[in-house]
N, C-alpha and C positions, 0 to 999 in steps of 0.2 A: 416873239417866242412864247409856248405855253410852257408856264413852269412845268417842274415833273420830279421826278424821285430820283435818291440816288438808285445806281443798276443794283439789281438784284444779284448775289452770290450767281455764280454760273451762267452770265449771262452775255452775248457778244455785244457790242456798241455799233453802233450806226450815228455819224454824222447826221445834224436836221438838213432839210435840202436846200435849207437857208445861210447853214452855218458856212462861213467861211475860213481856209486855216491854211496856213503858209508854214515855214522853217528857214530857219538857216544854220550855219554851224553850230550855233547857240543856244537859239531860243526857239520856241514854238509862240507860233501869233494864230489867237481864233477871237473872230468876231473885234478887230480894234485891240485886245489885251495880247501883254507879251508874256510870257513865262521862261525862266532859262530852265535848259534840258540838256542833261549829256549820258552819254554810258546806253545801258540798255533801254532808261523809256523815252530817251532821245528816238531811237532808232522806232520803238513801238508808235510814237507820236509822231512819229514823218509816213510811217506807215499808216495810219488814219489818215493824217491828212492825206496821202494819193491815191489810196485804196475808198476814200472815205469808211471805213468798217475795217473792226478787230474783232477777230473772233472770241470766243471766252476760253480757250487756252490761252493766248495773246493778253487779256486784258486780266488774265490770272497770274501771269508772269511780271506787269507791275509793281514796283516799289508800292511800300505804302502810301508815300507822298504823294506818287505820280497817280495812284486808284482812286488815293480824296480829291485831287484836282476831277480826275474822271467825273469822280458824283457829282461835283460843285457845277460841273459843264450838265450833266443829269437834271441836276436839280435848276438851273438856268433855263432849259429845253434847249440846248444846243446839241447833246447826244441824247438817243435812245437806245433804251435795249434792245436786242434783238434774239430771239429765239429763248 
């Protein structure tokens, strides 16, 4: 993966075509790493994974917690911005 930035304010995410991302009741898994997830960015985060892509209303509605994982995944080059 090529490192990258965290997303810019108003911007949708895109999964890399590499990245890989699963769920279960709990947690969210991308690339080997687990993270626990519940509540609403539970549901945003299973939606990337199957949709791979959130749009920036979607990735606006994020917890704080759950938009820094966002960038940290950004800045790894596992998500991109989009639009």
């Amino acid at each position: 993966f090529d490192t990258g930035a965290p997303l810019p304010a108003g911007s949708a995410a895109v999964l890399d075509r590499r990245s890989r991302m699963a769920y279960d009741d709990a947690h969210v898994f991308i690339n080997g790493e687990a993270f626990r997830a519940g509540g609403r960015d539970a549901r945003l985060m299973q939606q990337l994974a199957d949709a791979r892509r959130l749009t920036a209303a979607e990735v606006a509605r994020l917890s704080a917690d759950a938009r820094a994982l966002l960038d940290d995944w950004a800045e790894a080059g596992w998500v991109q911005a989009e639009g």
